[in-house]
C-alpha positions in Angstrom: -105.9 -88.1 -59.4 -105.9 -90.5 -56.2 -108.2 -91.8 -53.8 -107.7 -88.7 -51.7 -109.1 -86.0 -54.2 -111.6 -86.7 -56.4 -112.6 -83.1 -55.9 -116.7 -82.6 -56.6 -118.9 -83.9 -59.9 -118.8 -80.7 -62.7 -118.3 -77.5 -60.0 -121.2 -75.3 -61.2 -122.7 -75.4 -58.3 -125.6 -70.4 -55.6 -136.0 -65.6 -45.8 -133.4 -63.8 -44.1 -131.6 -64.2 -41.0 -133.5 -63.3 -38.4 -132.0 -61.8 -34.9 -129.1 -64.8 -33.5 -129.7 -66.2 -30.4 -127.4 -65.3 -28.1 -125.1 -67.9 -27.7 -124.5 -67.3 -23.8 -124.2 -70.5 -22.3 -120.5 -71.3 -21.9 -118.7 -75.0 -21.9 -115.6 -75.7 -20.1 -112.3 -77.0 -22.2 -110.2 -80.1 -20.5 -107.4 -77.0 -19.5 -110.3 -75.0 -17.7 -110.7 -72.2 -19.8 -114.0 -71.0 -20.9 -115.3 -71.1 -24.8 -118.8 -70.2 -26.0 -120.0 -73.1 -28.0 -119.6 -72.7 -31.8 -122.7 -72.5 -33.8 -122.9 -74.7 -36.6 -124.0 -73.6 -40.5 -125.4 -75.4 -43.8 -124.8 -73.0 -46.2 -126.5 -73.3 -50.2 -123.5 -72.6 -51.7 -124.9 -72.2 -55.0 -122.7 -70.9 -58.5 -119.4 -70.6 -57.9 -120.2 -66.5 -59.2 -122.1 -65.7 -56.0 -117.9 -65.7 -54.8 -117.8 -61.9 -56.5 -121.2 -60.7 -56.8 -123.5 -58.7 -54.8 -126.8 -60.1 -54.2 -129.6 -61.1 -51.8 -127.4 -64.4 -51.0 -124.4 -62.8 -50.0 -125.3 -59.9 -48.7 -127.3 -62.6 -46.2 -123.8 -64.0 -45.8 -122.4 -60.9 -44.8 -124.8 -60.0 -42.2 -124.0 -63.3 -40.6 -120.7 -63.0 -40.3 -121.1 -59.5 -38.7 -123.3 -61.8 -35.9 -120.8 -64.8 -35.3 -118.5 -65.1 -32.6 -114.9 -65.4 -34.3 -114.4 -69.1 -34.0 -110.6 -70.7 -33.4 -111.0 -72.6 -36.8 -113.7 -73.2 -39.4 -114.3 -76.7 -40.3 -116.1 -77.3 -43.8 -117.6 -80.3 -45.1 -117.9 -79.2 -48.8 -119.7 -81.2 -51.9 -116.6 -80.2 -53.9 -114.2 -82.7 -52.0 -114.9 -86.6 -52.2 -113.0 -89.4 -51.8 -113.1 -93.0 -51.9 -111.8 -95.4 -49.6 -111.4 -93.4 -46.9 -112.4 -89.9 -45.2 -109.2 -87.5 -45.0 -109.1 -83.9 -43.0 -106.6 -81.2 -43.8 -103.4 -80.8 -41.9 -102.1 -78.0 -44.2 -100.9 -75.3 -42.7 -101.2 -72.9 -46.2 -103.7 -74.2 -47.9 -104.3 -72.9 -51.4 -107.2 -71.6 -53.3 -108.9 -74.2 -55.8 -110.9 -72.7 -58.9 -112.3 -76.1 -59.3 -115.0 -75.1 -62.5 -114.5 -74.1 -65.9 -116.3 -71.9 -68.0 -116.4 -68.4 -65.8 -114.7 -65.3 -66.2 -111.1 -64.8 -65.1 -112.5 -62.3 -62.2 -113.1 -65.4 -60.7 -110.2 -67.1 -61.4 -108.2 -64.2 -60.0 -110.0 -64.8 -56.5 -107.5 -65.7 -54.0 -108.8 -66.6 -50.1 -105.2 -67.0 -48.4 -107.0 -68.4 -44.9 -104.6 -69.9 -43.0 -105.0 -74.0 -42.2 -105.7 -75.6 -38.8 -103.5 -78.5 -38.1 -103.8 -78.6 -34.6 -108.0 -78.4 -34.7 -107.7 -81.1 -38.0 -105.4 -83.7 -35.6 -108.0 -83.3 -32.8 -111.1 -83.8 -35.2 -109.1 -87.1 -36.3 -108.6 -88.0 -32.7 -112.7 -87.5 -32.6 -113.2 -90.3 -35.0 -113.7 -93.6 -33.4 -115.8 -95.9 -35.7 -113.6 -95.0 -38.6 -110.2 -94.5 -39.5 -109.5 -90.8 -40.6 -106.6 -90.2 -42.6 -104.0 -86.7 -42.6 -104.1 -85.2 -46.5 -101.2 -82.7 -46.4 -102.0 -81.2 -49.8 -105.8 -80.2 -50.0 -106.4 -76.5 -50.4 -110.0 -74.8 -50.3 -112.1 -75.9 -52.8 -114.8 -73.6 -53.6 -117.9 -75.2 -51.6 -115.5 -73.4 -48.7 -113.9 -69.9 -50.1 -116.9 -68.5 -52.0 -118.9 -68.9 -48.9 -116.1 -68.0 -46.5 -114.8 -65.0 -48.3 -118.7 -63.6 -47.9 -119.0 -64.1 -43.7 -115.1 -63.9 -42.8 -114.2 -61.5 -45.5 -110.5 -60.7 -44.1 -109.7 -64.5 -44.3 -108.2 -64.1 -40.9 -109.7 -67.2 -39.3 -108.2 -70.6 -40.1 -109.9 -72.8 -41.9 -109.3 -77.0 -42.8 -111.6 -79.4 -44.8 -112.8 -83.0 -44.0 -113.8 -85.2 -46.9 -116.6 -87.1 -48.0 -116.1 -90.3 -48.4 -118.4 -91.5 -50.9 -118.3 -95.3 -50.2 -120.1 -94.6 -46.9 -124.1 -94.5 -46.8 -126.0 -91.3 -46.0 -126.7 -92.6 -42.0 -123.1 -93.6 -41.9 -122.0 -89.7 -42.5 -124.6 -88.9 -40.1 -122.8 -91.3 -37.5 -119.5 -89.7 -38.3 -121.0 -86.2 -37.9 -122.0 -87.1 -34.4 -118.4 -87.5 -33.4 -117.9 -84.5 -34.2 -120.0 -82.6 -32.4 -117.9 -82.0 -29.2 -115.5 -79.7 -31.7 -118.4 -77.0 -31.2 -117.1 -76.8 -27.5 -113.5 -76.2 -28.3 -113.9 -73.1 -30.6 -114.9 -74.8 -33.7 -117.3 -73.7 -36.2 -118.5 -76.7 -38.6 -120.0 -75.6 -41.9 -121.9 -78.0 -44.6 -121.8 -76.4 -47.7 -123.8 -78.0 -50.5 -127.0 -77.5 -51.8 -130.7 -78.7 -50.5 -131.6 -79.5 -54.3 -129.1 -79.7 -57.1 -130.0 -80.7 -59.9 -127.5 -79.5 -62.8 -129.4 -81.3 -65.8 -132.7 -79.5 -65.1 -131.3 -76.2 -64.4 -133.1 -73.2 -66.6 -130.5 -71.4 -68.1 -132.7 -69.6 -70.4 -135.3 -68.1 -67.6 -133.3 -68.1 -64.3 -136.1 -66.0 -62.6 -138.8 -68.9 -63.7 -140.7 -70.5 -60.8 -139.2 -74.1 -59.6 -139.6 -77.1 -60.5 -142.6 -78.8 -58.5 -140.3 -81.3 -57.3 -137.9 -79.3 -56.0 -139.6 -77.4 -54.1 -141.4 -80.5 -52.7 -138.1 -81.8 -51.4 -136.5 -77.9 -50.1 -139.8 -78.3 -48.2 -139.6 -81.7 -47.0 -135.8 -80.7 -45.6 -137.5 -77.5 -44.4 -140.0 -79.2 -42.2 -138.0 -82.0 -40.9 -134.7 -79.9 -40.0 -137.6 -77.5 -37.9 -138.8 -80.8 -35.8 -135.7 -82.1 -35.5 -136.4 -85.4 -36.9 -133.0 -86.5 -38.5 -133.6 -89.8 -39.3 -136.3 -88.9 -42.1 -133.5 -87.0 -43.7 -131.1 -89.3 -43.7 -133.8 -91.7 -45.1 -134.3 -89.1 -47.6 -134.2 -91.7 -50.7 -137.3 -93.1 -49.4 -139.4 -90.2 -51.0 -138.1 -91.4 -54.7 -139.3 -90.3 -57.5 -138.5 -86.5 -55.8 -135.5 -87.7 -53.9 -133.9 -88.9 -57.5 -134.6 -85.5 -59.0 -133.5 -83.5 -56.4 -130.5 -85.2 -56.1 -129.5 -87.2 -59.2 -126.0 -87.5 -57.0 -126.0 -87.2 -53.7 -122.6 -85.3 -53.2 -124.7 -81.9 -52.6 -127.2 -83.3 -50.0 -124.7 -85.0 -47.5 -122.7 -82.2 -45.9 -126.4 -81.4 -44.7 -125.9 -84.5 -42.6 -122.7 -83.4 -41.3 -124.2 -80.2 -40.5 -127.4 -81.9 -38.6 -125.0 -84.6 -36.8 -123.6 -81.8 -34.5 -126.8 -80.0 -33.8 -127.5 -80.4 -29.9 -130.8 -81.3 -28.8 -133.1 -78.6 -28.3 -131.3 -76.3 -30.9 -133.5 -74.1 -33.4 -132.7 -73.8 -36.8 -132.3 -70.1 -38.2 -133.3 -69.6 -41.5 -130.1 -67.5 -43.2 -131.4 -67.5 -46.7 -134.1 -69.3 -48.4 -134.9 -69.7 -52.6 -134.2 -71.5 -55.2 -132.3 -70.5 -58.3 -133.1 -71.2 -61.8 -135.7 -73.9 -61.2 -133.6 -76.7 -59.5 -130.5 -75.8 -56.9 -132.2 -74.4 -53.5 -130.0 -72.0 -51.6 -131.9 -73.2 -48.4 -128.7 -71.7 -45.9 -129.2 -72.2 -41.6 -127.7 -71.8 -38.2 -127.9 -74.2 -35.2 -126.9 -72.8 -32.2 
């Protein structure tokens, strides 16, 4: 496997939304046509079975995706696709459905989410990119950080979707600084999705008493993101490793927590968070999901 897809560590990793803003105010692309400005989404993605089942989580999903305004393309920054040396975006026009986890039924397997690619939108978000080079991957399909999500709030997979990377040679404020770069895609049609998970913390899990309470360390840190997405103040979660002891535990690896920075690097000032859906499952992986916009 090359530097282009070292697809996420072991793929086990799953409030409600409240009434959506109205997104009314309209921005202006460079041909003079009108587009509302995409909202953007951190979704707790969570075990890979929450793709076929029917629960408070998805059922959440749903309802959102009754709410959104169809984007052009869907732009997911997913846990399950890391790189080295480089950050790479999706120019496929087809691309396929990864069942990137072992150990699950075959129902799962079987799930197919034939959305079709975005070239056009994944050569722009390259063109975005200043302080880094971005690089074309003409093979990446959706991993499942983007189709068991997707296949919940665009069930028809009739919106095109394309991945970006994470590259994990850069630090946690140096995604942040790429996610910034981004954020004029949001004016252009673009939806941007993070999908990861607020804790995640596969060694602790509680497989023998799902429904326990949390860990009191996890819930310290869902809370810290909690609060500090609420104010706005970014730069204590990209500091995140600063808390420790509870930083280490929540995120033994941080592959989970950073597309929560690519998520927060687009947000526009002013911009309320919407809580989606909050919890946490089996004592240490939040499904902590919000809108911006």
């Amino acid at each position: 496997m090359d530097r282009r897809r070292f697809l996420g560590l072991a793929a086990f990793t799953g409030g409600a939304l409240g009434t959506m803003q109205a997104r009314s105010l309209l921005n202006t692309f460079s041909d003079g046509a009108a587009s509302p400005r995409m909202p953007a989404l951190f979704i707790g993605h969570g075990n890979p079975m929450n793709a076929i089942q029917d629960n408070p989580f998805t059922r959440h999903l749903r309802q959102l995706g009754q709410r959104l305004e169809r984007p052009k393309a869907v732009l997911v920054v997913s846990a399950h696709w890391l790189t080295r040396g480089g950050s790479f975006v999706s120019v496929n026009p087809k691309p396929a459905t990864i069942h990137d986890f072992g150990g699950f039924p075959e129902e799962l397997h079987r799930v197919q989410y034939p959305a079709p690619g975005a070239p056009e939108q994944a050569r722009e978000t390259v063109a975005n990119v200043r302080s880094i080079q971005v690089h074309e991957d003409h093979e990446m399909g959706l991993d499942h950080g983007a189709w068991s999500v997707l296949r919940h709030i665009f069930p028809d997979a009739d919106v095109p979707v394309f991945q970006l990377s994470i590259d994990w040679d850069l630090t946690p404020a140096e995604h942040y600084a790429l996610a910034q770069e981004l954020r004029s895609l949001r004016d252009k049609g673009i939806l941007l999705l993070g999908s990861g998970n607020v804790v995640h913390n596969l060694g602790r899990v509680n497989w023998s008493a799902p429904e326990a309470p949390a860990y009191d360390w996890a819930v310290e840190f869902d809370r810290f993101v909690a609060e500090h997405v609420a104010s706005g103040d970014h730069q204590a979660l990209v500091d995140y490793q600063r808390l420790g002891a509870v930083a280490r535990l929540a995120h033994p690896s941080n592959d989970h927590y950073l597309p929560l920075l690519y998520t927060l690097g687009v947000r526009q000032p002013g911009e309320a968070a919407q809580d989606i859906h909050t919890g946490l499952d089996m004592g240490s992986i939040s499904m902590r999901s919000f809108l911006l916009g």
